[in-house]
C-alpha positions as CSV (number, residue, x, y, z in Angstrom):
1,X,-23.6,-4.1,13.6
2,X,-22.2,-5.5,10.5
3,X,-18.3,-4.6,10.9
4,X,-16.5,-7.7,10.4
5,X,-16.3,-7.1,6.7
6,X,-13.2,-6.2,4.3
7,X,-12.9,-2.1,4.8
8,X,-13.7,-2.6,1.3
9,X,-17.5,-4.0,1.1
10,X,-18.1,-0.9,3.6
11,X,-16.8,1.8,0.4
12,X,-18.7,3.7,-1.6
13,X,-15.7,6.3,-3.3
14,X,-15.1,4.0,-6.0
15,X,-18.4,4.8,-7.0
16,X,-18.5,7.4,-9.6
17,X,-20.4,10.8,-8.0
18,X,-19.7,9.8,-4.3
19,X,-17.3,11.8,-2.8
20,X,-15.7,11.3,1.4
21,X,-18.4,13.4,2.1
22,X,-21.4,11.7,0.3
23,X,-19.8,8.6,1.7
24,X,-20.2,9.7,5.2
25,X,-23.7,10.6,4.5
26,X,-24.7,7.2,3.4
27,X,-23.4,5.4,6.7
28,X,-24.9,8.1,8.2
29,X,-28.2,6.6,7.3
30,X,-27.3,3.3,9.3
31,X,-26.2,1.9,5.6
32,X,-22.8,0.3,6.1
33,X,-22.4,-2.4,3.6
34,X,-22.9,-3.3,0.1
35,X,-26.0,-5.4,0.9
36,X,-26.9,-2.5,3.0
37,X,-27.3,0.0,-0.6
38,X,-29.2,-2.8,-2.4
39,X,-31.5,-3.9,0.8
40,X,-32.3,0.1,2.0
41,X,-32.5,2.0,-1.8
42,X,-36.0,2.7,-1.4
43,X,-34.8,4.6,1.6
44,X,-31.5,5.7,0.8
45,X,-31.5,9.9,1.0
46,X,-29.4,10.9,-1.3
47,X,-30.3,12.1,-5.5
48,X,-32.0,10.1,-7.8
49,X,-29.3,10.1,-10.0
50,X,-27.0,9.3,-7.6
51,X,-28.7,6.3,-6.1
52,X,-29.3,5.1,-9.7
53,X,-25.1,5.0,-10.6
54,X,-24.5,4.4,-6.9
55,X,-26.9,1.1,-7.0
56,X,-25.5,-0.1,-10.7
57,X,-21.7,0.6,-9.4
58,X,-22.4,-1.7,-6.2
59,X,-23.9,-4.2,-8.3
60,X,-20.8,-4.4,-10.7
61,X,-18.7,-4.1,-7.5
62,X,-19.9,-7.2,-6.1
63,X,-20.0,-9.0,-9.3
64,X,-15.9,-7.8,-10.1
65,X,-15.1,-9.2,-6.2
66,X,-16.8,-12.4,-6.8
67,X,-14.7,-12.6,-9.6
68,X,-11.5,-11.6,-7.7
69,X,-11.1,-8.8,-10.6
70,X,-10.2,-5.5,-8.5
71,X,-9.8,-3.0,-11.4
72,X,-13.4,-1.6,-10.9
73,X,-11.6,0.1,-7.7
74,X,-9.0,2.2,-9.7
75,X,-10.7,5.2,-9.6
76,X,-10.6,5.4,-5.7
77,X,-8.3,8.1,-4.8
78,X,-5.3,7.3,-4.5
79,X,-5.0,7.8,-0.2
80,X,-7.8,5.4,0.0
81,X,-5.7,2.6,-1.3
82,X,-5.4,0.9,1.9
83,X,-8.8,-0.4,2.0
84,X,-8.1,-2.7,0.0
85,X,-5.2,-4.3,1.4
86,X,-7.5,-7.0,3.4
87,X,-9.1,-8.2,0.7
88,X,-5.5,-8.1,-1.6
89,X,-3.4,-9.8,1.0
90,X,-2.1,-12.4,-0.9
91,X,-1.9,-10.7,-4.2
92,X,0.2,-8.0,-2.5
93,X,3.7,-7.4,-2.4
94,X,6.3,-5.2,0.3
95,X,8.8,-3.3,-1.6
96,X,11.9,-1.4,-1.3
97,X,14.8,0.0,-3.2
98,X,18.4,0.7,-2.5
99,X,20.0,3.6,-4.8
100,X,23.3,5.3,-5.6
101,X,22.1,8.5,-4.5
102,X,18.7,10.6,-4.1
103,X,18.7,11.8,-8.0
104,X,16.3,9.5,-10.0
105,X,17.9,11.4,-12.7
106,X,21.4,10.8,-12.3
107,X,21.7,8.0,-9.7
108,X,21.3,4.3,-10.0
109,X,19.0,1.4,-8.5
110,X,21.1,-0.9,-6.8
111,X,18.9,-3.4,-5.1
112,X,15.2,-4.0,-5.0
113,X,13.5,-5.9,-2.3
114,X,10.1,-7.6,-3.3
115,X,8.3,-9.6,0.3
116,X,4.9,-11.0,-0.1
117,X,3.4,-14.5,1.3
118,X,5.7,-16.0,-1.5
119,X,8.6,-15.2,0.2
120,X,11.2,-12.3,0.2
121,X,13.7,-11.4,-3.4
122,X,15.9,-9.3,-4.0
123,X,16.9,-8.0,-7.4
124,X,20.3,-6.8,-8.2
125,X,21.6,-4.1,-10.2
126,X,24.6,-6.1,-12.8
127,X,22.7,-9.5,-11.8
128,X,19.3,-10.0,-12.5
129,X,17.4,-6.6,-11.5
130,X,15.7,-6.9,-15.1
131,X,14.0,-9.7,-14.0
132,X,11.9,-7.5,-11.2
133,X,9.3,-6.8,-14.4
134,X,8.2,-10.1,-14.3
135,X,7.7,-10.3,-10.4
136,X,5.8,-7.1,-10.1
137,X,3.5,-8.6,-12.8
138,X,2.0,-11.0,-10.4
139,X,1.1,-8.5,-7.9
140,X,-2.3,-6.5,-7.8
141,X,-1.0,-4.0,-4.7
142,X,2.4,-2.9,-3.9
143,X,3.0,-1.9,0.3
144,X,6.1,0.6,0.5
145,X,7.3,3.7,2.9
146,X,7.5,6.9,0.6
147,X,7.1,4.8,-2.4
148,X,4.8,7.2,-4.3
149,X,8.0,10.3,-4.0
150,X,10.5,8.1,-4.1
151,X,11.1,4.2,-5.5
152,X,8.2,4.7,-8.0
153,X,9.8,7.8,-9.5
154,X,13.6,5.5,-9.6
155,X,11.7,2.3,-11.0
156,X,9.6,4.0,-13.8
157,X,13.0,5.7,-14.8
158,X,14.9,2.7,-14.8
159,X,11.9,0.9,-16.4
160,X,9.8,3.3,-18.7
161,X,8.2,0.5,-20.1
162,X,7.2,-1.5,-17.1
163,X,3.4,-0.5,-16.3
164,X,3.0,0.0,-12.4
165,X,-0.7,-0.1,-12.2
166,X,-1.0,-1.7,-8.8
167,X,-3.1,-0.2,-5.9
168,X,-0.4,1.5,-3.8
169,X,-0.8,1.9,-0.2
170,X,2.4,3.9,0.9
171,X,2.7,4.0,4.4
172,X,4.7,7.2,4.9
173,X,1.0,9.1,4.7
174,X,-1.0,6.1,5.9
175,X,1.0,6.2,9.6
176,X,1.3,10.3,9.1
177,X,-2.6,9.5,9.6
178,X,-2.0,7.9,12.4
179,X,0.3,10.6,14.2
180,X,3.3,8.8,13.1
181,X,6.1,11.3,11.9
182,X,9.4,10.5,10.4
183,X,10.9,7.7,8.4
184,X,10.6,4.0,8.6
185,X,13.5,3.8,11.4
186,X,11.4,6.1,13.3
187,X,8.1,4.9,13.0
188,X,9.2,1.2,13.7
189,X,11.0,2.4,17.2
190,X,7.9,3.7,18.2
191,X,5.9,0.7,17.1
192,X,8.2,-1.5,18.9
193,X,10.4,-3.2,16.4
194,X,13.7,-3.8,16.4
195,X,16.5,-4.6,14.3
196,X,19.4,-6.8,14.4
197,X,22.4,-5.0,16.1
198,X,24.1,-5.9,12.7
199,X,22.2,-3.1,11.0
200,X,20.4,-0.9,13.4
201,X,22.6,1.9,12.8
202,X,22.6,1.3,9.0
203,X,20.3,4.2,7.1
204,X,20.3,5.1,3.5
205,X,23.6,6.9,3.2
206,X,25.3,4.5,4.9
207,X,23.3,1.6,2.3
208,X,24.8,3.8,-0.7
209,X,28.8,3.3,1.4
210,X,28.2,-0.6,1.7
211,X,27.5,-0.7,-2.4
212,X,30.4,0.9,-3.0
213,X,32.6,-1.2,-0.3
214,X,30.8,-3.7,-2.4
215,X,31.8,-2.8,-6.1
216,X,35.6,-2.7,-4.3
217,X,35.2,-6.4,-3.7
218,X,33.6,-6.3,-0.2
219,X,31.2,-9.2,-0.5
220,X,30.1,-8.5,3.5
221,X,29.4,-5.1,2.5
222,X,26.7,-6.4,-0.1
223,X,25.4,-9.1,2.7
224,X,25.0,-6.2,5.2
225,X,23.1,-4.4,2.9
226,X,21.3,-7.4,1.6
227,X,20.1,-7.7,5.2
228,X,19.4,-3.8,5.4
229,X,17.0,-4.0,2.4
230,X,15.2,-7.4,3.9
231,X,14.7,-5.5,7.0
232,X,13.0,-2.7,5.2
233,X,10.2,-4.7,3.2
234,X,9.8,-7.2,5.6
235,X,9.0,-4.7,8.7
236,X,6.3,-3.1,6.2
237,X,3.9,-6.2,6.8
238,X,3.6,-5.9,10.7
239,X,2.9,-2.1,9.9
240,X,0.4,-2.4,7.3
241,X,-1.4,-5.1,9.2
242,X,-2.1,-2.7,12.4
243,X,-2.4,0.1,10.2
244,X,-5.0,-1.8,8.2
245,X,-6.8,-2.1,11.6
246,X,-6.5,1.1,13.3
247,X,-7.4,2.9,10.0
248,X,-10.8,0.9,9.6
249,X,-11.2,2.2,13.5
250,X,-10.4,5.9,12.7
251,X,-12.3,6.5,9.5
252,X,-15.2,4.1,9.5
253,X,-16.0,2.6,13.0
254,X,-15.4,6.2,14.8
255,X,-16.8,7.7,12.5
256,X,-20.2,6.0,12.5
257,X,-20.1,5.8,16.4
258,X,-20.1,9.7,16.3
259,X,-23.5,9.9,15.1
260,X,-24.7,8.3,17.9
């Protein structure tokens, strides 16, 4: 059984006309794979019209991959994002903000946090936070815990002309998924990791104290909450990594082993 693949070369959504459902129906048919569409057409259930665009999109999809050009996948919903953070891994980058307050309106970014295999940076509000446009340009996926509700919202405020185009998987929903409730604190307890006893009890109201403590001169309020932010971003990757996994297990490989 051909499962050792990207989650990716086992998707069909990006495709235009196939919905979850028509999806399911294909690996239904013992079709799992990319090659798997262009080897079994002839035998393939599913409309003629649909198997001609499904056949053309999986051509162009294989092409686009080969080419390491992902945009073809933009039109998969926005949930599904996470497929393709195997085959993105080292065009993908963790991220986290620190604010003044909850407002997007009315409150201010302080710090972002940007972790990827390059390394971890932080960006800072009166230093050099402008210079986060240029390091989000190199990314093709972003990673973040309530990212979609609330840093996007903050950054496109604070940067209306910076496109964020990226895949997005935000894990919030991804472990919500996966029966995990709560915020990141909670969800890493229960995934068994911990933080340094420096800033364990540090959450967000407390991050928004240690930048004022800061602005009043506390320079070991801003390296606390330097370490906060770190913590954050870099704490994403073990979680996206299982979740990658146990995601590929729940809606693909369970889901084919039920029609057995």
């Amino acid at each position: 059984m051909q499962f050792q693949f990207f989650m990716l070369q086992h998707t069909f959504i990006h495709c235009p006309g196939i919905s979850l459902n028509t999806e399911r129906k294909i690996w239904n048919q013992n079709v799992f794979t990319w090659d798997d569409v262009l080897d079994k057409q002839k035998s393939l259930d599913i409309s003629a019209n649909k198997k001609s665009v499904l056949l053309a999109s999986i051509q162009d999809s294989i092409d686009a991959v080969n080419k390491k050009d992902y945009t073809i996948f933009s039109k998969m919903p926005g949930n599904q994002h996470w497929r393709l953070y195997t085959a993105l891994k080292e065009r993908t980058c963790f991220l986290d903000i620190e604010t003044t307050g909850l407002s997007k309106n009315y409150d201010e970014i302080t710090l972002i946090g940007m972790h990827s295999s390059n390394g971890t940076k932080i960006f800072m509000n009166g230093k050099n936070l402008e210079k986060f446009e240029d390091e989000l340009k190199k990314y093709s996926m972003i990673v973040t815990f309530n990212g979609r509700c609330f840093d996007v919202p903050f950054i496109r405020n604070t940067f209306p002309d910076v496109p964020i185009n990226q895949f997005h998987a935000d894990l919030r929903f991804v472990m919500a998924d996966l029966g995990f409730r709560g915020g990141l604190k909670n969800v890493e307890r229960e995934r068994g990791i911990k933080r340094s006893s420096e800033i364990k009890d540090v959450d967000g109201f407390e991050a928004v104290r240690l930048w004022h403590r800061y602005q009043r001169g506390d320079n070991d309020a801003l390296a606390t909450l330097k370490s906060y932010l770190t913590a954050d971003i870099q704490n994403l990757v073990p979680l996206m990594e299982n979740a990658s996994v146990e995601m590929k297990k729940k809606h693909f490989i369970d889901v084919i082993n039920s029609y057995r």
